[in-house]
Biopython code that builds the backbone (N, CA, C, O; Angstrom):
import numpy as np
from Bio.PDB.StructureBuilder import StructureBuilder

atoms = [
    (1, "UNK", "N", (22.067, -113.964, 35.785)),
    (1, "UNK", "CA", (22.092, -115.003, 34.790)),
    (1, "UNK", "C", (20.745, -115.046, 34.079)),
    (1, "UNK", "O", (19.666, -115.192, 34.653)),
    (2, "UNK", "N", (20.919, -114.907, 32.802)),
    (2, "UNK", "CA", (19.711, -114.950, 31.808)),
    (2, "UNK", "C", (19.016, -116.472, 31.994)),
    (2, "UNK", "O", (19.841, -117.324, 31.661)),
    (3, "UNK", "N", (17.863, -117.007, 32.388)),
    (3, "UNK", "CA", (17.693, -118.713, 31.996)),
    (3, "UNK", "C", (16.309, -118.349, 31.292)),
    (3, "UNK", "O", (15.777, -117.258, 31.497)),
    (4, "UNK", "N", (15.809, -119.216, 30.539)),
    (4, "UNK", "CA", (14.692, -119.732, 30.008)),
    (4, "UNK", "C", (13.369, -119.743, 31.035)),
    (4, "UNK", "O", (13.591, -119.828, 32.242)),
    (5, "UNK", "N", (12.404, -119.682, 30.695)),
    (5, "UNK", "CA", (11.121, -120.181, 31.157)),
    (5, "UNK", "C", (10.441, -120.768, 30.340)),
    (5, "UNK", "O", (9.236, -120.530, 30.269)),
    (6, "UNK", "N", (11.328, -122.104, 29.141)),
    (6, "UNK", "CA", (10.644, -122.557, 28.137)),
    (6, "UNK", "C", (10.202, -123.682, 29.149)),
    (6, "UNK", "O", (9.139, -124.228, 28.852)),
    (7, "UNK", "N", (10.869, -124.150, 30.359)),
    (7, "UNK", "CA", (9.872, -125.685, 30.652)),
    (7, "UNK", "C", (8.751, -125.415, 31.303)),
    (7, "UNK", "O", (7.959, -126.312, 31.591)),
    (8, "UNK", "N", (8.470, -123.646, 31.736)),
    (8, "UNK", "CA", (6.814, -123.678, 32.675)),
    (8, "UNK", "C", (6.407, -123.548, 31.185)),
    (8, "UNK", "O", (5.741, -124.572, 31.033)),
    (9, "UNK", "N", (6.409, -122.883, 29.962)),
    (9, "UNK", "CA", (5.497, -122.829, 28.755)),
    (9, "UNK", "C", (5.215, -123.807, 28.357)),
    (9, "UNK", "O", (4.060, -123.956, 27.958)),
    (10, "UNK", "N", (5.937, -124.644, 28.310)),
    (10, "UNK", "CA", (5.399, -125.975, 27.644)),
    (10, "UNK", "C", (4.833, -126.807, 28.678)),
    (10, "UNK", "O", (4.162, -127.803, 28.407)),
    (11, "UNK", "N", (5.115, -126.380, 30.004)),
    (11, "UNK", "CA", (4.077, -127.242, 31.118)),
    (11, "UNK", "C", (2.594, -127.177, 30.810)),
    (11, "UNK", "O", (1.608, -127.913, 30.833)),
    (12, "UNK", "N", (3.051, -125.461, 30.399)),
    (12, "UNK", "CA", (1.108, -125.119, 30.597)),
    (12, "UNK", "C", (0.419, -125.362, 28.851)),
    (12, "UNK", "O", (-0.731, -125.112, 28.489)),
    (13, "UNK", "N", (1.281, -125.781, 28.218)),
    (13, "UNK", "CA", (0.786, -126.138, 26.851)),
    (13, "UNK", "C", (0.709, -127.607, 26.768)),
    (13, "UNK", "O", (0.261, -128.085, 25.726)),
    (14, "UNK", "N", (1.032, -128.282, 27.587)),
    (14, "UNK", "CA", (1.432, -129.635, 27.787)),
    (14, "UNK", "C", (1.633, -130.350, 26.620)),
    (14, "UNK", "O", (0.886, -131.114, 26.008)),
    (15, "UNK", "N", (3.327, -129.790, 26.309)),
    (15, "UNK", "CA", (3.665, -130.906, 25.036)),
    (15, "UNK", "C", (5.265, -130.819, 25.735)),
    (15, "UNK", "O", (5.738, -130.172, 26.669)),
    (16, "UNK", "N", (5.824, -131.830, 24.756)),
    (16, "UNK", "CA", (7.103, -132.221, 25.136)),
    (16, "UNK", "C", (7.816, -131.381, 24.432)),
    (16, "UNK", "O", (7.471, -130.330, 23.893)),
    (17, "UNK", "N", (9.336, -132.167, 24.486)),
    (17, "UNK", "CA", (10.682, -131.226, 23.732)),
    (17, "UNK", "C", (10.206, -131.593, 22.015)),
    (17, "UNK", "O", (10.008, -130.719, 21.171)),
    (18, "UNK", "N", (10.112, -132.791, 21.822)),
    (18, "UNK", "CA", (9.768, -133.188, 20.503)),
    (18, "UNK", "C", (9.030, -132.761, 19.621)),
    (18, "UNK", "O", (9.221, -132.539, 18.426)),
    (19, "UNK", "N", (7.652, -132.590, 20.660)),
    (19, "UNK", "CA", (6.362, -131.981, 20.107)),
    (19, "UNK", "C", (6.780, -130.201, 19.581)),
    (19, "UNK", "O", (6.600, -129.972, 18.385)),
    (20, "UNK", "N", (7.133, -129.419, 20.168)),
    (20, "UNK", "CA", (7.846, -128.701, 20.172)),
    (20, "UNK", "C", (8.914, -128.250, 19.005)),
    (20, "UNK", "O", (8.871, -127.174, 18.409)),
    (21, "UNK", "N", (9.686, -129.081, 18.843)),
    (21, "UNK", "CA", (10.614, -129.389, 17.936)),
    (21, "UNK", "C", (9.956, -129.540, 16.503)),
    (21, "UNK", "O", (10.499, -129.181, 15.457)),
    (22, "UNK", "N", (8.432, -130.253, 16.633)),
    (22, "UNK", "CA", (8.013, -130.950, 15.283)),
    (22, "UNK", "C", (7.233, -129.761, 14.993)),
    (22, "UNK", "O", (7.238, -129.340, 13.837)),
    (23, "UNK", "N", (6.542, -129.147, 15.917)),
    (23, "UNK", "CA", (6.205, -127.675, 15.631)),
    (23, "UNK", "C", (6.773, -126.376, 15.176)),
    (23, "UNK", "O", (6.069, -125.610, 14.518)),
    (24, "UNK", "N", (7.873, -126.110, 15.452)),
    (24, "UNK", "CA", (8.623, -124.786, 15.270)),
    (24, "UNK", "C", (9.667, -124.926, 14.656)),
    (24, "UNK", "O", (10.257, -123.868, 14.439)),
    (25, "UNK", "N", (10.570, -126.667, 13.940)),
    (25, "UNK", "CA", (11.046, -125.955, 13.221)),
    (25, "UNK", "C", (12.672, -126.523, 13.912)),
    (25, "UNK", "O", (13.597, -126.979, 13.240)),
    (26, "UNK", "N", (12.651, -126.314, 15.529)),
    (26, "UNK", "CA", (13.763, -126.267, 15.670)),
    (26, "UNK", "C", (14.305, -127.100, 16.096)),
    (26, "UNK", "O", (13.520, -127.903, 16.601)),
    (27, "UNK", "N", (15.964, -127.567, 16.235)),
    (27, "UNK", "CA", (16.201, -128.872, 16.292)),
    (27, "UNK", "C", (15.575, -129.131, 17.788)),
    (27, "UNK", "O", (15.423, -128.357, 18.733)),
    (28, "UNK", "N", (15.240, -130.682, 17.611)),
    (28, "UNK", "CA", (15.297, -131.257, 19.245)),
    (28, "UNK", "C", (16.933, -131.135, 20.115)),
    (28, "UNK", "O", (16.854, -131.255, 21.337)),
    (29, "UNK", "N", (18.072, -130.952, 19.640)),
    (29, "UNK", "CA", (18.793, -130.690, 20.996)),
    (29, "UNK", "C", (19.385, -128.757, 21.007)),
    (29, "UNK", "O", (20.208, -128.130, 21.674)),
    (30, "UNK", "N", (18.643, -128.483, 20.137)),
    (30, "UNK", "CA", (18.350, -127.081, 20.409)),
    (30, "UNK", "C", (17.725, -126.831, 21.405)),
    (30, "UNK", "O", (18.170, -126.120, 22.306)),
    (31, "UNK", "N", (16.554, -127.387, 21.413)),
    (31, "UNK", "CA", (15.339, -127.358, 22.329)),
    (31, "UNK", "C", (15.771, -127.659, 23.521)),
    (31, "UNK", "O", (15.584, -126.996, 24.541)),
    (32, "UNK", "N", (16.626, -129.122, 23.375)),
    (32, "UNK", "CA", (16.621, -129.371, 24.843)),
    (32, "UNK", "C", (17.770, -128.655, 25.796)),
    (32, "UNK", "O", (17.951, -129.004, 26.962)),
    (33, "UNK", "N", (18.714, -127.337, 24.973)),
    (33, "UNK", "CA", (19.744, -126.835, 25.546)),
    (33, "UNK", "C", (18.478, -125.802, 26.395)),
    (33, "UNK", "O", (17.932, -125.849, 27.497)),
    (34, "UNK", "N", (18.429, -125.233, 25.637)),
    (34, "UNK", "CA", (17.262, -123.862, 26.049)),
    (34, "UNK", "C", (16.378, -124.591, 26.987)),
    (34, "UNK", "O", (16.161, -123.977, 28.031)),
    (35, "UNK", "N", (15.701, -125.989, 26.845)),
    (35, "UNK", "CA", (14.776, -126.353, 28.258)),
    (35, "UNK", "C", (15.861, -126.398, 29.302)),
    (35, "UNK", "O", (15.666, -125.663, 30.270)),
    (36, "UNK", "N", (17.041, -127.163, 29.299)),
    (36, "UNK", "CA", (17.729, -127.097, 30.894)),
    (36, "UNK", "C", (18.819, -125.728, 30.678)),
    (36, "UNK", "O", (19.960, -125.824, 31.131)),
    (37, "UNK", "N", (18.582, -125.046, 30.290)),
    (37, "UNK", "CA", (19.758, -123.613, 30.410)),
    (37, "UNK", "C", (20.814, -123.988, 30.178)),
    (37, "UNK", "O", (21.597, -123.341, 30.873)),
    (38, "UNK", "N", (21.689, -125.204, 29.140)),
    (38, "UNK", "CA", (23.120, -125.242, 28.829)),
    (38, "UNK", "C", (23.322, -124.423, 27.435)),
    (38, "UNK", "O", (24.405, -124.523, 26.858)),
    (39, "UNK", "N", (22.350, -123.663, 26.927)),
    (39, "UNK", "CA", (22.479, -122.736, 25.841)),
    (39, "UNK", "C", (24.137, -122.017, 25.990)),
    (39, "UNK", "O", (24.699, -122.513, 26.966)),
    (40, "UNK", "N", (24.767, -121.279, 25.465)),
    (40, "UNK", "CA", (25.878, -120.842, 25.787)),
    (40, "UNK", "C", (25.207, -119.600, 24.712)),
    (40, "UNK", "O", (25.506, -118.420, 24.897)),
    (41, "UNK", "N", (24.311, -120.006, 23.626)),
    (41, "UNK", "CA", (23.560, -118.769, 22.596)),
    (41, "UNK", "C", (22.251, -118.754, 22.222)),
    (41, "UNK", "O", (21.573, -119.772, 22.080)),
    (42, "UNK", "N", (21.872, -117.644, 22.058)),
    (42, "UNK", "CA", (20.301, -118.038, 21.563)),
    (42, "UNK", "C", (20.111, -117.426, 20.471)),
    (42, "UNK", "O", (20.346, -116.227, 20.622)),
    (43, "UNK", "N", (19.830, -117.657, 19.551)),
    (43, "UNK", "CA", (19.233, -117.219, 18.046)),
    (43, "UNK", "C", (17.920, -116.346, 18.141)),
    (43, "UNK", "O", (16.844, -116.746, 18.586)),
    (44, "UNK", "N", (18.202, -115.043, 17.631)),
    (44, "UNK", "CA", (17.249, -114.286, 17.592)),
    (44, "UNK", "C", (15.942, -115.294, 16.389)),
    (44, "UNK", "O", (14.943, -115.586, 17.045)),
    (45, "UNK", "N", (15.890, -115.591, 15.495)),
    (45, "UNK", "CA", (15.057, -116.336, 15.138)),
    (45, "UNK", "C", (14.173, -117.155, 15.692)),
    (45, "UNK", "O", (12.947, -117.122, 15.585)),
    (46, "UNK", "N", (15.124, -118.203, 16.542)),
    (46, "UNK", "CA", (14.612, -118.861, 17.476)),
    (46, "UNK", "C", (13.624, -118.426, 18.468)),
    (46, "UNK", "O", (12.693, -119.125, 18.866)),
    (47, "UNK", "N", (13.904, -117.132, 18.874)),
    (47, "UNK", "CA", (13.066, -115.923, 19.702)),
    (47, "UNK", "C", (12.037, -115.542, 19.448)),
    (47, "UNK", "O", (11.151, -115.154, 20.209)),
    (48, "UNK", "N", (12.058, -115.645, 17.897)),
    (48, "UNK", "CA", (10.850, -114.950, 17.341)),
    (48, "UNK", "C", (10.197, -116.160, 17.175)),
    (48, "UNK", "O", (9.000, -116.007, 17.422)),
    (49, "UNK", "N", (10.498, -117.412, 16.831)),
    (49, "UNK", "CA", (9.708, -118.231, 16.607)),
    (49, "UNK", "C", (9.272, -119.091, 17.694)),
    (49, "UNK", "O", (8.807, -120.175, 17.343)),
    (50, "UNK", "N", (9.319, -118.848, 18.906)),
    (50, "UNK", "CA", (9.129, -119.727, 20.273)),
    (50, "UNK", "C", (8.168, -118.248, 20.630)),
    (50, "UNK", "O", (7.112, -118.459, 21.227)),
    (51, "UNK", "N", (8.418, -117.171, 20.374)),
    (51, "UNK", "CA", (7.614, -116.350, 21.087)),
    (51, "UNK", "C", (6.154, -116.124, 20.169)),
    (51, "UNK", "O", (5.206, -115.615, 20.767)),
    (52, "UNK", "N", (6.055, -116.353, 19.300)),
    (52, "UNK", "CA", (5.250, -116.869, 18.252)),
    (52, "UNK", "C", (4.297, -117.784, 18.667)),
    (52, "UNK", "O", (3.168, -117.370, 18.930)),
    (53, "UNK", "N", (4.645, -119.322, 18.800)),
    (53, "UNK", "CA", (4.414, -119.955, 18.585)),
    (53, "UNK", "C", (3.936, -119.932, 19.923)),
    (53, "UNK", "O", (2.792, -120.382, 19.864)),
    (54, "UNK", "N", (4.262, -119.591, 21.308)),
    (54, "UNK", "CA", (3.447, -119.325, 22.686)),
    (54, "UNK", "C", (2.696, -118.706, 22.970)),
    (54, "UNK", "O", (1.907, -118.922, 23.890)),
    (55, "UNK", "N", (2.748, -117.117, 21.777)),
    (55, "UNK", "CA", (2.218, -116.418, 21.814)),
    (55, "UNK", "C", (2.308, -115.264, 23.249)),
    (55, "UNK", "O", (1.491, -114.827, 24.059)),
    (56, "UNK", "N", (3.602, -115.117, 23.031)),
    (56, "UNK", "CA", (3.847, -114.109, 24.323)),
    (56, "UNK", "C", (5.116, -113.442, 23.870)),
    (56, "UNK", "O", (5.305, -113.343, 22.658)),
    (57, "UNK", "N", (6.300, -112.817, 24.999)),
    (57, "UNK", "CA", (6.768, -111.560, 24.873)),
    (57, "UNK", "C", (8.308, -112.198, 25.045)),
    (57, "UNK", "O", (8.408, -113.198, 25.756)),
    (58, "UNK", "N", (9.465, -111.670, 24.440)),
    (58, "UNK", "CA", (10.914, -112.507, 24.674)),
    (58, "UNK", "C", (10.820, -112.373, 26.813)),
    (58, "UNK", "O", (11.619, -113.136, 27.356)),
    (59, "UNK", "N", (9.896, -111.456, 27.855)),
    (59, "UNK", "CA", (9.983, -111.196, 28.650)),
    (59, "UNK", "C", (9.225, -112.489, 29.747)),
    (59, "UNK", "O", (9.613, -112.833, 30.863)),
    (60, "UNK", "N", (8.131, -112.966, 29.012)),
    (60, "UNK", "CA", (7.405, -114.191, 29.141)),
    (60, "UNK", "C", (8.647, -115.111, 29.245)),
    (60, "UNK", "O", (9.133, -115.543, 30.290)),
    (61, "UNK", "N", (9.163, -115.381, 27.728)),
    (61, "UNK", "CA", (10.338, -116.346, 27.602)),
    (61, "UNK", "C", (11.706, -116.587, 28.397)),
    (61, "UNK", "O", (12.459, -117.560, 28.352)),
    (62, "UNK", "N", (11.795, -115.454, 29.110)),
    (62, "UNK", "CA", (13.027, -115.240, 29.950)),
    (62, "UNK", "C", (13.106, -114.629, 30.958)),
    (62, "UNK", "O", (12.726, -113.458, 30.991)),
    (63, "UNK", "N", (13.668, -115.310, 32.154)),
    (63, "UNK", "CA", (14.003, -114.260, 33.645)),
    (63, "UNK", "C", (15.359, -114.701, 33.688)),
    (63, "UNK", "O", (16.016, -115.640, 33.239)),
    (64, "UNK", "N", (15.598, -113.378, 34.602)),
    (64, "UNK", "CA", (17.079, -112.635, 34.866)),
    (64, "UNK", "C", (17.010, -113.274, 36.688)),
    (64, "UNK", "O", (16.335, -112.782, 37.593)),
    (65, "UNK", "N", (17.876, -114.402, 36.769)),
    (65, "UNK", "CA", (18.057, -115.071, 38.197)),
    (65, "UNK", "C", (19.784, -113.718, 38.658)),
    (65, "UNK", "O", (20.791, -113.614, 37.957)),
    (66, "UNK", "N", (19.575, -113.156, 39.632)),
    (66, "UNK", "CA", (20.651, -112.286, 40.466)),
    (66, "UNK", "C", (21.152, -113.732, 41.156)),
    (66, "UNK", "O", (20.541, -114.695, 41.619)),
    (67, "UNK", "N", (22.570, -113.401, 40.993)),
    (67, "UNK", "CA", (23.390, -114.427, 41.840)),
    (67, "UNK", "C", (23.617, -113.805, 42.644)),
    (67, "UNK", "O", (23.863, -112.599, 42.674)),
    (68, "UNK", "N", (23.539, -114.955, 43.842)),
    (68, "UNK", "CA", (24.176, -114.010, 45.156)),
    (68, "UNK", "C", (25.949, -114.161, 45.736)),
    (68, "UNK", "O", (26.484, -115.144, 46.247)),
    (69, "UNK", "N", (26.381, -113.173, 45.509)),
    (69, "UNK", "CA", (28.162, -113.871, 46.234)),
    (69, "UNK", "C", (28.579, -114.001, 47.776)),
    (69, "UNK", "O", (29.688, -114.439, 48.081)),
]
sb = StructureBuilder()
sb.init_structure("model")
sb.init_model(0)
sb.init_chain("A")
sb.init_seg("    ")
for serial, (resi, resn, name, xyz) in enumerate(atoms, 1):
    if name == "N":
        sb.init_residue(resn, " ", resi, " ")
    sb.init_atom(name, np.array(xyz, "f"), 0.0, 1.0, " ", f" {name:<3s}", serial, name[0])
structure = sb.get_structure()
């Protein structure tokens, strides 16, 4: 399962979903799908502009959790 690592980036930048939002552009419940992983899509734009704006790699932005059965 693909999830986010947007809530440690913004831990260590210490701003909120809003702050965030008022920065880049993108909606606040955009933001807040991608902070708790109910995304179902992610916008390559969005990618470029969160990886931008952190200044790191779509690889920074995302880990691959293995489910176990």
């Amino acid at each position: 399962m693909l999830k986010t690592r947007l809530h440690i980036l913004m831990a260590e930048k210490r701003i909120n979903q809003q702050e965030l939002s008022d920065a880049t552009g993108i909606g606040k419940n955009t933001i807040s799908r991608y902070f708790n992983d109910t995304y179902e899509k992610i916008n390559k734009k969005d990618i470029d502009i969160l990886c931008n704006f952190f200044k790191c790699t779509p690889n920074d932005l995302f880990e691959v959790e293995i489910e176990k059965k």
